[in-house]
N, C-alpha and C positions, 0 to 999 in steps of 0.2 A: 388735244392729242388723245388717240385712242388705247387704252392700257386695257389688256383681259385680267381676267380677275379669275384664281382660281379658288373652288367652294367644294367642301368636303361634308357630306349630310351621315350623320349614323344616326337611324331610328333604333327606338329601343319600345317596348310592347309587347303586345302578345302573338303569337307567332300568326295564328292565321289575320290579326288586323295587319301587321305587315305585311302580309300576302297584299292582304287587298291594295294599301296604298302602295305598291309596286305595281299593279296591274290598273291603277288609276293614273297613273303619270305618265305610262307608257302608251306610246301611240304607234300609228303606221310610219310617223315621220324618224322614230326613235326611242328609246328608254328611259330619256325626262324629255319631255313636249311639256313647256311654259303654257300653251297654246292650249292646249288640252284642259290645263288649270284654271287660266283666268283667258279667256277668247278673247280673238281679237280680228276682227273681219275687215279686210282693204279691197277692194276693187284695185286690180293690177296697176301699175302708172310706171313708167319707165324717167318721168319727170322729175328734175332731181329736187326741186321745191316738194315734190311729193313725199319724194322715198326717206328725207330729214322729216317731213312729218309723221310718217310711220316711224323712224327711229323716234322722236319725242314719244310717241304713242306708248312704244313699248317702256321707255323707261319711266313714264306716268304709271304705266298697266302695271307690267311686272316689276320696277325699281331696277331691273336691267336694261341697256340698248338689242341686246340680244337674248335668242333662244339657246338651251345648254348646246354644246360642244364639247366634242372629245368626253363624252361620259363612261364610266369606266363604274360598273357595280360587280361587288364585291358583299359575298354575303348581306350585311342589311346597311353598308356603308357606300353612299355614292359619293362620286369627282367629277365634277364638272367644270368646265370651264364659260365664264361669260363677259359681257364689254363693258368696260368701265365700273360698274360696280356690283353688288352680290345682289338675287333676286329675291328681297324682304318680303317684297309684298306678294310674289307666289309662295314663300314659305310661312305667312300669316294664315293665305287661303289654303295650304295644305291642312294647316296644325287647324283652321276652324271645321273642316272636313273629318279629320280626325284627332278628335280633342284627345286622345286618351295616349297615342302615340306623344313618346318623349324626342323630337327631334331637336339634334345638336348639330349648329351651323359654326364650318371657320370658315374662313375666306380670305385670301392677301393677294395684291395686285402683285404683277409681275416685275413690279418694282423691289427687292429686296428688302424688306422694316418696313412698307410704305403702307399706308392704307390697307389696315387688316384687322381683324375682330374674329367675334364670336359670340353666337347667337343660341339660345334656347326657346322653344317653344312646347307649351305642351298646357293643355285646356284652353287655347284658345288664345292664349296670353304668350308674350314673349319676352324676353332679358336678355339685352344686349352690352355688351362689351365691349369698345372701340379701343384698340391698344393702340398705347403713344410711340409716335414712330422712331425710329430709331432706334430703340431699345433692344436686349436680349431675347425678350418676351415675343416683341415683332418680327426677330432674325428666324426665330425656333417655329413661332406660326408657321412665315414663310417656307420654311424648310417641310416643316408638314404636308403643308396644302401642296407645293408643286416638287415636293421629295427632291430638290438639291441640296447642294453641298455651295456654301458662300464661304468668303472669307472670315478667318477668326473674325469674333466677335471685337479681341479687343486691339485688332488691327484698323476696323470702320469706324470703331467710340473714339 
């Protein structure tokens, strides 16, 4: 089953290296291109044996099935949206790109509490967080990353 996943990045740094990695992410396809980050090159195929192997490809590549959607940047905080799960291994290649930017990753599936965390990188390293689902901690994530309103907490517990 296909679940989007939505990811909330705030870089923090100094102001013109945040220039740059704004101006390094964005492409002609959009304002985060995954593709732009870590390439990834297919010969067209309409074959649907094919086009499952391009989706593997990506979530090898980037740790998503998909490229961002629905991005939404806001001073030095972007939203994005991607499939099935958060793209780790483009924001490992961002933060080795630019060690010195401190980027903070949430993300929660559009599942309410389900599959959600939170990630830091910065010098190249990263610290991850996988919050237990169900919980208040997951509710509130959720609420962050895709800004709704769920039911009380201790009407789901």
């Amino acid at each position: 089953m296909i679940s989007r996943v939505r990811n909330v990045i705030q870089v923090k740094g100094a102001d013109n290296t945040i220039k740059e990695f704004f101006a390094y992410i964005r492409s002609d396809k959009g304002l985060l291109d995954f593709n732009k980050v870590l390439p990834i090159t297919f010969l067209g195929s309409t074959k649907l044996v094919e086009i499952f192997k391009i989706i593997a490809a990506y979530q090898d590549i980037w740790g998503s099935c998909s490229n961002a959607s629905n991005v939404n940047i806001v001073s030095n905080t972007i939203a994005f949206t991607t499939t099935n799960s958060e793209p780790y291994k483009v924001l490992e290649e961002l933060s080795s790109q630019f060690p010195l930017l401190e980027i903070n990753h949430k993300w929660a599936s559009e599942h309410g509490g389900f599959k959600c965390g939170e990630s830091t990188y910065y010098l190249g390293h990263s610290y991850t967080i996988e919050i237990e689902n169900c919980t208040l901690e997951a509710y509130n994530l959720y609420n962050d990353c895709w800004k709704k309103q769920i039911l009380e907490y201790s009407a789901i517990s």
